[in-house]
C-alpha positions as CSV (number, residue, x, y, z in Angstrom):
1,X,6.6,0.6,-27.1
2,X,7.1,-0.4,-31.0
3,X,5.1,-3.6,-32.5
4,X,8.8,-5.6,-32.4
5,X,9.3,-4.8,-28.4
6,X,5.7,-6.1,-27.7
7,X,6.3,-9.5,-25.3
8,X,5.0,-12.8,-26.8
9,X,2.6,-13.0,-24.7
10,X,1.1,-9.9,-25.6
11,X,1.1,-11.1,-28.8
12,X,-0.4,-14.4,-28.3
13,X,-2.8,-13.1,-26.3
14,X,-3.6,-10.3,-28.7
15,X,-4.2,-13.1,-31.5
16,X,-7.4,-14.1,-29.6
17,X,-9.4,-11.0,-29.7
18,X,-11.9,-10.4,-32.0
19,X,-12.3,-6.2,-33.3
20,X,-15.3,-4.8,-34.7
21,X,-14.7,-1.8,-36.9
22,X,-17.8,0.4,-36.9
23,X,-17.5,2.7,-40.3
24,X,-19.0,3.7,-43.6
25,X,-15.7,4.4,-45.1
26,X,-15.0,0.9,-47.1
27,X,-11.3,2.1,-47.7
28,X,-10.6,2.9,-44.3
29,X,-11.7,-0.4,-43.0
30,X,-9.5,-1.6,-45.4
31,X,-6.3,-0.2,-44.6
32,X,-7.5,-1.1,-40.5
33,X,-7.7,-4.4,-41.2
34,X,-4.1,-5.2,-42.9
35,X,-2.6,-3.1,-40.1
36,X,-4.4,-5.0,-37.5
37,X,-4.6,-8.7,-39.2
38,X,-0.9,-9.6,-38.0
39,X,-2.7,-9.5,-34.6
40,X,-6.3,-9.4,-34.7
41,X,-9.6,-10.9,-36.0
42,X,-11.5,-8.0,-37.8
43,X,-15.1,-7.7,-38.9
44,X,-16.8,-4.3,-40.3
45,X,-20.3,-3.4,-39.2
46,X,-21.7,-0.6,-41.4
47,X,-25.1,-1.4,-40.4
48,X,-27.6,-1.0,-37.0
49,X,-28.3,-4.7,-37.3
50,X,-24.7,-5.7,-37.9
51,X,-23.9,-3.7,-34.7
52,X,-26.2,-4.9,-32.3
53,X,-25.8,-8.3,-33.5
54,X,-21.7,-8.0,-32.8
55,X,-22.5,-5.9,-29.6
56,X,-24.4,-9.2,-28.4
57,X,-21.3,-11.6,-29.2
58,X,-19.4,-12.7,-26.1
59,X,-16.6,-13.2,-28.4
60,X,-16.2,-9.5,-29.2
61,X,-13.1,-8.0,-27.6
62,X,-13.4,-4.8,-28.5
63,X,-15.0,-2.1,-31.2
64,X,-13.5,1.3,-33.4
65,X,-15.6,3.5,-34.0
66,X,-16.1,5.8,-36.7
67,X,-18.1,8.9,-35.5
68,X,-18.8,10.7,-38.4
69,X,-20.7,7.4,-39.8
70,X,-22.8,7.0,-36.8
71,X,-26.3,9.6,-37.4
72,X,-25.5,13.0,-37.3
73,X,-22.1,12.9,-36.3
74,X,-20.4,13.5,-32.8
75,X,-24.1,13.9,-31.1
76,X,-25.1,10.9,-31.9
77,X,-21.9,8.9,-31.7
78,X,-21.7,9.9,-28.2
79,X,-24.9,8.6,-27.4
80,X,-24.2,5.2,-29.2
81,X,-20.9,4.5,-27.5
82,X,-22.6,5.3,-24.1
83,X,-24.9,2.9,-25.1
84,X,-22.5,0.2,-26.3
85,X,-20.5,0.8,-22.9
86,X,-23.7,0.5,-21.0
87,X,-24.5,-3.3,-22.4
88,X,-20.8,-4.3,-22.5
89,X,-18.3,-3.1,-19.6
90,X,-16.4,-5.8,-20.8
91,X,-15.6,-4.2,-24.8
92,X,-12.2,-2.0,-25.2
93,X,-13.9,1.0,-26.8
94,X,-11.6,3.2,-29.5
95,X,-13.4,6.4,-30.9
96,X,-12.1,7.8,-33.9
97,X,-12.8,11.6,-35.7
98,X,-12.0,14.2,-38.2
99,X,-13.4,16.9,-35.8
100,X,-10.7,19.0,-34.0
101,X,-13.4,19.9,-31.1
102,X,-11.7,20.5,-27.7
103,X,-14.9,19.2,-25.9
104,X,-15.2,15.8,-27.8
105,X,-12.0,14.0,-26.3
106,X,-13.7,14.7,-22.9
107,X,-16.8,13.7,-23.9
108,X,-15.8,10.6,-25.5
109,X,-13.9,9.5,-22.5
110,X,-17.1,10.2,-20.8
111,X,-19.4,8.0,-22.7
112,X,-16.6,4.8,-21.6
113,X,-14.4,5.3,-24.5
114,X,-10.2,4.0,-23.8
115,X,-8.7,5.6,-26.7
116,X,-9.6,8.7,-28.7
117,X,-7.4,9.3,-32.5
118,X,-7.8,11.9,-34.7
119,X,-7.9,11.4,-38.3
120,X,-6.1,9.8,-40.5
121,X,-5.2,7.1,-37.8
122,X,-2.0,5.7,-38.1
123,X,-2.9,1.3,-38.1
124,X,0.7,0.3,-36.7
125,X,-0.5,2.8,-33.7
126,X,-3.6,2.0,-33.3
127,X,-2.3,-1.9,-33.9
128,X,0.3,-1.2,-30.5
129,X,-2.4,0.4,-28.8
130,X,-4.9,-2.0,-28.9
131,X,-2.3,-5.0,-28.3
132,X,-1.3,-2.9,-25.1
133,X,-4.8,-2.3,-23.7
134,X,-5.8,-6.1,-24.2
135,X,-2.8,-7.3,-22.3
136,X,-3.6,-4.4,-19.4
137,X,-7.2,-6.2,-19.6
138,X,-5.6,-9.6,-19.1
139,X,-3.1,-8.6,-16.3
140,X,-6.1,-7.1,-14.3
141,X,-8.1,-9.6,-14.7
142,X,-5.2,-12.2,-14.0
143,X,-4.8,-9.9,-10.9
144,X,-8.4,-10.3,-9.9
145,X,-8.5,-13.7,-10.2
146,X,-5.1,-14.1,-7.9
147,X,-6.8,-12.0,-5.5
148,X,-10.1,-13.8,-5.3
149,X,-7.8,-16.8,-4.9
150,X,-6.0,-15.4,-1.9
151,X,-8.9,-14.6,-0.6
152,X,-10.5,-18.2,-0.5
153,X,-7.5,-19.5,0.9
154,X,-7.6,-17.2,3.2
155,X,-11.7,-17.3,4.2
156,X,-13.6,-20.1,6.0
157,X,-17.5,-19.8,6.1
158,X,-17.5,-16.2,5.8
159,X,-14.6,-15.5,8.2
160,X,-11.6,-13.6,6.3
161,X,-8.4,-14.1,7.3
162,X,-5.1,-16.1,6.4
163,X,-2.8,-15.7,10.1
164,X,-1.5,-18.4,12.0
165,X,-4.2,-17.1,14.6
166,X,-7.0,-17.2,12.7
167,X,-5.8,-20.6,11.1
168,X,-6.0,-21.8,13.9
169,X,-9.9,-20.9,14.9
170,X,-10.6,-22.2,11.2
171,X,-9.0,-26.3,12.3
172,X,-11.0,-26.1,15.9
173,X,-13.8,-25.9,14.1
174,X,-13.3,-28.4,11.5
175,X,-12.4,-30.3,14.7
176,X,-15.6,-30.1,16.5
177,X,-18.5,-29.2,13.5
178,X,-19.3,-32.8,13.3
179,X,-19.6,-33.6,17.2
180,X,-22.5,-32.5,19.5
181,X,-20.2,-31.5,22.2
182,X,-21.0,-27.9,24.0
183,X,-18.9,-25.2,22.3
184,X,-17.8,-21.5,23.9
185,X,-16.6,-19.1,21.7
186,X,-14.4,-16.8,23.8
187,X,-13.1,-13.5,22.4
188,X,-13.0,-9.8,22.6
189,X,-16.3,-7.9,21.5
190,X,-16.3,-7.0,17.8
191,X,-13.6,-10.6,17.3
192,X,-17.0,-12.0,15.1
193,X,-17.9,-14.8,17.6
194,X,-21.1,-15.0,15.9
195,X,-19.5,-16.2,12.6
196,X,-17.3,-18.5,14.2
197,X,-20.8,-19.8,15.7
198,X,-22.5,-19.9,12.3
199,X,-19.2,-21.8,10.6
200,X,-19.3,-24.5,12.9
201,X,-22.9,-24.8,11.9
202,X,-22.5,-24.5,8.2
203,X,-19.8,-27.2,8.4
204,X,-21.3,-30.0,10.4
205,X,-24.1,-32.1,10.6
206,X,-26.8,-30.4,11.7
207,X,-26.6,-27.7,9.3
208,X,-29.9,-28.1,7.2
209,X,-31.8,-28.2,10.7
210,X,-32.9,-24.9,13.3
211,X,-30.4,-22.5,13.6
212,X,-31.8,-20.5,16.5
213,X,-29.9,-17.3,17.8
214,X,-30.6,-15.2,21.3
215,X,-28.1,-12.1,22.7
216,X,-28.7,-13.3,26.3
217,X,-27.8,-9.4,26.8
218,X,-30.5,-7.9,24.5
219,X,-33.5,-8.7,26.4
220,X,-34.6,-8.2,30.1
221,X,-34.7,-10.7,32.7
222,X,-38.8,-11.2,32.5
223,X,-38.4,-11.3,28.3
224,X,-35.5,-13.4,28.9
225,X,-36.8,-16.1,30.6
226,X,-40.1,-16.6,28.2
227,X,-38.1,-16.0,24.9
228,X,-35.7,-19.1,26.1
229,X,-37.9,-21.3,27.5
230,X,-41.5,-20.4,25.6
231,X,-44.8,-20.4,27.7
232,X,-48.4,-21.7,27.7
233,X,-51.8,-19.6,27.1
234,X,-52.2,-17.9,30.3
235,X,-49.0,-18.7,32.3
236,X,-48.7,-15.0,32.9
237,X,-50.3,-11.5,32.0
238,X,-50.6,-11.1,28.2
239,X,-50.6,-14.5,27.3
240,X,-53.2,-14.9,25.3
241,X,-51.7,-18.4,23.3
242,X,-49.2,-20.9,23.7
243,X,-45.6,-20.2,22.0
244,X,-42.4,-22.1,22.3
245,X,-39.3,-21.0,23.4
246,X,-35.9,-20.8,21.4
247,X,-34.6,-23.8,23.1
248,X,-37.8,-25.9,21.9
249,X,-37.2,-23.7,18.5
250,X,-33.6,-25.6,18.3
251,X,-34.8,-29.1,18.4
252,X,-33.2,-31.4,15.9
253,X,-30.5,-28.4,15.4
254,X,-28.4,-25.7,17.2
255,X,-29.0,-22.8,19.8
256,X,-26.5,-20.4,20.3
257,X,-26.4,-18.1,23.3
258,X,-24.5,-15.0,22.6
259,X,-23.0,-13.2,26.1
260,X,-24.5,-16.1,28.0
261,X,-22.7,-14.9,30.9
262,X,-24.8,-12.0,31.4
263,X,-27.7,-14.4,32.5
264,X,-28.8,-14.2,35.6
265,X,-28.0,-17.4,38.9
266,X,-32.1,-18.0,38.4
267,X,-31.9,-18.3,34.4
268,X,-28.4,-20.2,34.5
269,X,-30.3,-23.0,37.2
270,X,-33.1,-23.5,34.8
271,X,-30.4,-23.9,31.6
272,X,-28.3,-26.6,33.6
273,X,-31.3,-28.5,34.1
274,X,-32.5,-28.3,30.4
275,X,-28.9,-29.4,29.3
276,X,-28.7,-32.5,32.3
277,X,-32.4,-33.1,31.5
278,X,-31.9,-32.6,27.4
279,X,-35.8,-31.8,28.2
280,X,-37.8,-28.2,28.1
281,X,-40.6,-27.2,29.7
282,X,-42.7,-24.2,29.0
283,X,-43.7,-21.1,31.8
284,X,-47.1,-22.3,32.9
285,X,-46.9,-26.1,31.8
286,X,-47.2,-29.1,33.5
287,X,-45.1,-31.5,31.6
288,X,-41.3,-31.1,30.2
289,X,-40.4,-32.1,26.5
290,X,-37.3,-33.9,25.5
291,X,-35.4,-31.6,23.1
292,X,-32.4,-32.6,20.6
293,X,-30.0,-30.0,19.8
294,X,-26.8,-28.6,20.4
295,X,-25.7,-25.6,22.6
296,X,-23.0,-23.2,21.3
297,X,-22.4,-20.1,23.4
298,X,-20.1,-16.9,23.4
299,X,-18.9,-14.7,25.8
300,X,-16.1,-11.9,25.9
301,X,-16.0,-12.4,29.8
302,X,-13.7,-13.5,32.0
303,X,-15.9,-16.9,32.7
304,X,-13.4,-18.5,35.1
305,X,-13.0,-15.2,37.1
306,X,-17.0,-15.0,37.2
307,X,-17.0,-18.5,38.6
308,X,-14.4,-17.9,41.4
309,X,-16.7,-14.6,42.4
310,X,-19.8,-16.5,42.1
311,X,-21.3,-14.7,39.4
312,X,-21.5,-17.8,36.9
313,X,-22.5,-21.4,38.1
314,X,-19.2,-23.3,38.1
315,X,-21.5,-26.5,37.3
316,X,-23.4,-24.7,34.4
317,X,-19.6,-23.7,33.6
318,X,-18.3,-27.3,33.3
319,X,-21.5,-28.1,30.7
320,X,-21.0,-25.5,28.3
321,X,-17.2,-25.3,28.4
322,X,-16.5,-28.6,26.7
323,X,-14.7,-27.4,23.7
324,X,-13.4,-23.8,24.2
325,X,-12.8,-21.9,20.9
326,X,-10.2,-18.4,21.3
327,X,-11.2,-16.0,18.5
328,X,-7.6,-13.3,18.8
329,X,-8.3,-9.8,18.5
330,X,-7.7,-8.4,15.3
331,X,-4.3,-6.7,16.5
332,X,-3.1,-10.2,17.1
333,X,-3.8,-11.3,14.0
334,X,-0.8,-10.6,11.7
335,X,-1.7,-9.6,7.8
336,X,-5.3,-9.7,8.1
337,X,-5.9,-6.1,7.9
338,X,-5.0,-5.9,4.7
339,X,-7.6,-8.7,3.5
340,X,-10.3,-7.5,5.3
341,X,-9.8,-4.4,4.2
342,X,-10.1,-5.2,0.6
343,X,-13.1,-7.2,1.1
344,X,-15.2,-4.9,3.0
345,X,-14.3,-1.8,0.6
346,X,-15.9,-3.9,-2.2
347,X,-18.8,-5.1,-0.6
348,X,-19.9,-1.7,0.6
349,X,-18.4,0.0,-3.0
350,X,-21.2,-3.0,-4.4
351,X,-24.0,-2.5,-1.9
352,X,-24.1,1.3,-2.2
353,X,-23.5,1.6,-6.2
354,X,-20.1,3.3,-6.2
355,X,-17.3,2.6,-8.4
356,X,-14.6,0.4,-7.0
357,X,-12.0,2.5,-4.6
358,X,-8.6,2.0,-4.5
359,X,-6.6,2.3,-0.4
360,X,-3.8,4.1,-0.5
361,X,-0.4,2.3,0.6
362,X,0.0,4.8,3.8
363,X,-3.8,4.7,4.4
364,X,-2.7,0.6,4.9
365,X,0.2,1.1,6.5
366,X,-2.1,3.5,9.6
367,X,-4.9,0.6,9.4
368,X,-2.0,-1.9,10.5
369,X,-0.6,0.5,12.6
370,X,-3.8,1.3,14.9
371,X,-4.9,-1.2,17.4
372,X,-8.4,-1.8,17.0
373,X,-10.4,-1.8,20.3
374,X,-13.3,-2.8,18.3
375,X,-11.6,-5.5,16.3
376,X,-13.1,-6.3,13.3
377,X,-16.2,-4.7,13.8
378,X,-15.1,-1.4,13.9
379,X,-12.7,-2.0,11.0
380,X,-15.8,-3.0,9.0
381,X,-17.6,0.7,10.3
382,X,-14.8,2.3,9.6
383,X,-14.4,1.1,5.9
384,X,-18.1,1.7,5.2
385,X,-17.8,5.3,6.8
386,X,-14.5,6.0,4.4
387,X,-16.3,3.9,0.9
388,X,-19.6,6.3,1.8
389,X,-17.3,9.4,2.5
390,X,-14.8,9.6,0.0
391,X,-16.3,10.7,-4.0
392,X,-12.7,9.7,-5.5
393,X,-11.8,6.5,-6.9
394,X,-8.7,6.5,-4.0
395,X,-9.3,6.8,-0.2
396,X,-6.4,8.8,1.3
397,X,-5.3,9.6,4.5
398,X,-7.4,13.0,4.9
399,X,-10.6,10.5,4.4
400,X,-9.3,8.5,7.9
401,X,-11.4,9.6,11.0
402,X,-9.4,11.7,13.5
403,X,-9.2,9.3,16.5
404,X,-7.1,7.1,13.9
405,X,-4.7,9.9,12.9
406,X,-4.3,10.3,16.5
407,X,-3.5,7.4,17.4
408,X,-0.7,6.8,14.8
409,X,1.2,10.1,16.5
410,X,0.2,8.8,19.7
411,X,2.0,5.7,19.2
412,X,4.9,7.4,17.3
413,X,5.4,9.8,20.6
414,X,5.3,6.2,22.5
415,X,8.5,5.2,20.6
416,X,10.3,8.3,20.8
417,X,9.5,9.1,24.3
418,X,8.9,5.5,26.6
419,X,6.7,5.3,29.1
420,X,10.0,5.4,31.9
421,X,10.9,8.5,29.7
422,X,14.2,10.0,28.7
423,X,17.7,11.8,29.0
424,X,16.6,14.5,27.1
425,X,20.2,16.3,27.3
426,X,22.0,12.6,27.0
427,X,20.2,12.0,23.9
428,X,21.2,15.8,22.1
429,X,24.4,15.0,22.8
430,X,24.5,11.3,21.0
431,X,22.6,12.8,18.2
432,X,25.2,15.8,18.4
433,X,27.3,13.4,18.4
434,X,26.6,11.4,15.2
435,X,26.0,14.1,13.2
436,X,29.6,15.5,13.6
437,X,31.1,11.6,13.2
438,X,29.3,11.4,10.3
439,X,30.3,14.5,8.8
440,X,33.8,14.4,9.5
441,X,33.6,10.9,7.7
442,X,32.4,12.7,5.0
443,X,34.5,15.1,4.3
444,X,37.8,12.6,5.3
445,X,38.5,14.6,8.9
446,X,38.5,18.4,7.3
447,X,37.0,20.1,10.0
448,X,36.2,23.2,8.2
449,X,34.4,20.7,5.4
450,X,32.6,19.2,8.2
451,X,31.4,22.4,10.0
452,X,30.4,24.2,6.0
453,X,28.5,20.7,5.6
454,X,26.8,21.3,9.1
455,X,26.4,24.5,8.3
456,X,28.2,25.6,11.6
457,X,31.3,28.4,12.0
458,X,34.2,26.7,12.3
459,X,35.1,27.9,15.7
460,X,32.5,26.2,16.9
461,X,33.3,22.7,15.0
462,X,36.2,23.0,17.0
463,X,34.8,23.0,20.7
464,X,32.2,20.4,19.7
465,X,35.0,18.5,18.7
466,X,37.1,18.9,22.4
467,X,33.5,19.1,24.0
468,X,32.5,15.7,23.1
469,X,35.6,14.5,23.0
470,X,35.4,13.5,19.1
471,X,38.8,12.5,17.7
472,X,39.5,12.2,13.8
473,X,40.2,8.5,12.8
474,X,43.4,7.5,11.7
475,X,44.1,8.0,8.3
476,X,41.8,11.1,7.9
477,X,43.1,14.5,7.8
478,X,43.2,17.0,10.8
């Protein structure tokens, strides 16, 4: 692209920048800064002071370098633009050189460098190149920025996701943070019922009070039982002090009982009373204690079926299913993959140090194909698995686990061959059929054009033809 093709807004934005020119060479500097001054602010720093002062304005864009007037020469250049990359991410980095090494482009480009020119550097070049990296700079960032918009429109409280579905989770709970009512979360395991828990939480009242948290499935029945409700100093063996339970813990704020259904009718008795009674008391003790807080549980059960069977009190049932709250399974939830995606391959690219990774568009496209029994929990193990896996700056589709891969064909075969299977010789003979329609269209009815096209013998054209009972079209030669 020549200087008069560059876009006004390229230009504009160009005129902003501010370009250190690091050289000993007055007259080069010179001639650099009339080519660049139609779009750019120029400075010269021929000095260590001058360059660490300029390296630690923010309103430096970007630096050229002049590496035989840095030390020794390449060496030591090197080193120093390392350095300057290593303080400022942010800086477009230009290296220029009389030395006609092989290895110093490479090496250059290794110490963070964007552009490399030999000497004598032509300015209205080096003019177009820097205009075109500065307005690359701007569109990512501009590109960032719309994406970290897109994502807070589509997130609530740490749940990601902009569907109808999940839209619809994120007004329930603006609907019910500020009330005390009893909340279930229902959903499949992995849906994150436990953030849906911890938004309705963060967004109502009691959200600078206890938050207290117990897997009713993580602990034995014995555990179970002094965990929730708390004990006194020798209520049973091994206790050698008084402790309160997690239901005593929640007073003033919130408890939430993840897979309360796997409680069992003894446990479920004692919570009914606590929540008619909106009073605790301890194993061992004599007197109850009123308690304040409100329950929010969580269950990927079939509650209403456990009732019916008698597994779940239907009263204790009635208490805690005030407000129900459906989280859908991620294969319900239509363009969320794609958003969750992207956010958990930079938080684990962050949280282990690795450069940022780009997802292949067919990588995507098997992501959104696969159905995800684990929902968004294994979506997030299989991300981390694939950012921890994968040295590249791209994750392909060789980096997918197998069972994915397997999947996909699995649910291709599905398509092509249904469940109630097929006609196998009824559908050779409509795709024999097509073919020959379609290539006697072609060639405007010559058979012999249509069997060379098939690459067939023309004898044979012919008896698929009175076969299949395939006559030419009107208009179309014989």
């Amino acid at each position: 692209m020549t200087p008069p093709e560059l876009s006004e807004r390229a230009q504009l934005a160009s005129e902003r920048h501010f370009v250190a020119i690091i050289t000993l060479d007055d007259a080069m500097f010179r001639e650099m800064r009339r080519a660049l001054s139609a779009s750019f602010r120029t400075t010269l720093a021929d000095t260590e002071t001058e360059i660490t002062t300029l390296i630690d304005d923010n309103d430096l864009h970007g630096i050229v370098l002049d590496m035989e007037s840095i030390g020794d020469g390449a060496t030591d250049a090197i080193e120093v633009l390392q350095e300057i990359r290593r303080l400022r991410d942010d800086l477009v980095l230009v290296a220029i050189t009389e030395s006609t090494s092989s290895e110093l482009p490479l090496s250059a480009s290794q110490a963070g460098t964007d552009h490399f020119f030999l000497k004598p550097v032509d300015g209205t070049q080096l003019r177009t190149v820097l205009v075109q990296t500065f307005e690359k700079r701007a569109l990512q960032f501009e590109g960032q920025w719309l994406l970290r918009q897109m994502e807070n429109r589509a997130a609530f409280c740490g749940l990601i996701g902009g569907s109808e579905a999940m839209r619809k989770v994120y007004q329930a709970i603006e609907s019910v943070a500020d009330s005390n009512a009893s909340v279930v979360i229902r959903g499949e395991s992995g849906v994150g019922k436990e953030l849906v828990a911890r938004a309705i939480v963060e967004t109502g009242g009691r959200r600078d009070n206890p938050y207290i948290c117990l897997n009713c499935s993580a602990l034995p029945e014995s555990l179970m039982e002094s965990e929730l409700f708390g004990y006194e100093k020798g209520a049973f063996t091994g206790a050698e002090g008084a402790k309160p339970g997690m239901i005593e813990s929640a007073h003033t704020g919130t408890l939430f009982l993840d897979e309360i259904s796997t409680l069992d009718h003894r446990l479920q008795s004692k919570l009914l009373r606590v929540l008619q009674e909106r009073s605790v008391q301890r194993l061992g003790g004599r007197t109850a204690k009123k308690i304040d807080f409100r329950l929010i549980t969580a269950s990927n059960d079939n509650l209403e079926d456990m009732v019916h069977k008698g597994r779940f009190r239907e009263d204790l049932y009635y208490r805690i299913n005030v407000v129900p709250i459906m989280v859908p399974p991620l294969r319900d939830r239509q363009g969320d993959i794609p958003l969750l995606v992207e956010h958990f391959v930079r938080l684990y690219c962050t949280s282990n140090q690795k450069p940022a990774k780009q997802v292949q568009p067919e990588v995507m496209e098997i992501l959104e194909s696969y159905k995800w029994p684990g929902n968004v929990r294994e979506l997030e193990n299989v991300i981390q698995r694939l950012v921890l896996m994968s040295d590249g700056a791209v994750i392909s589709a060789h980096h997918l686990p197998q069972q994915l891969l397997a999947s996909t064909a699995a649910s291709q075969e599905a398509i092509l061959i249904p469940e109630a299977g097929v006609d196998f010789d009824a559908e050779m003979e409509r795709i024999e059929i097509a073919y020959l329609n379609a290539a006697l269209r072609r060639t405007g009815g010559k058979k012999s054009a249509a069997a060379a096209l098939l690459r067939i013998d023309a004898q044979r054209m012919k008896y698929l033809c009175r076969k299949l009972k395939i006559e030419i079209e009107p208009g179309l030669a014989s």
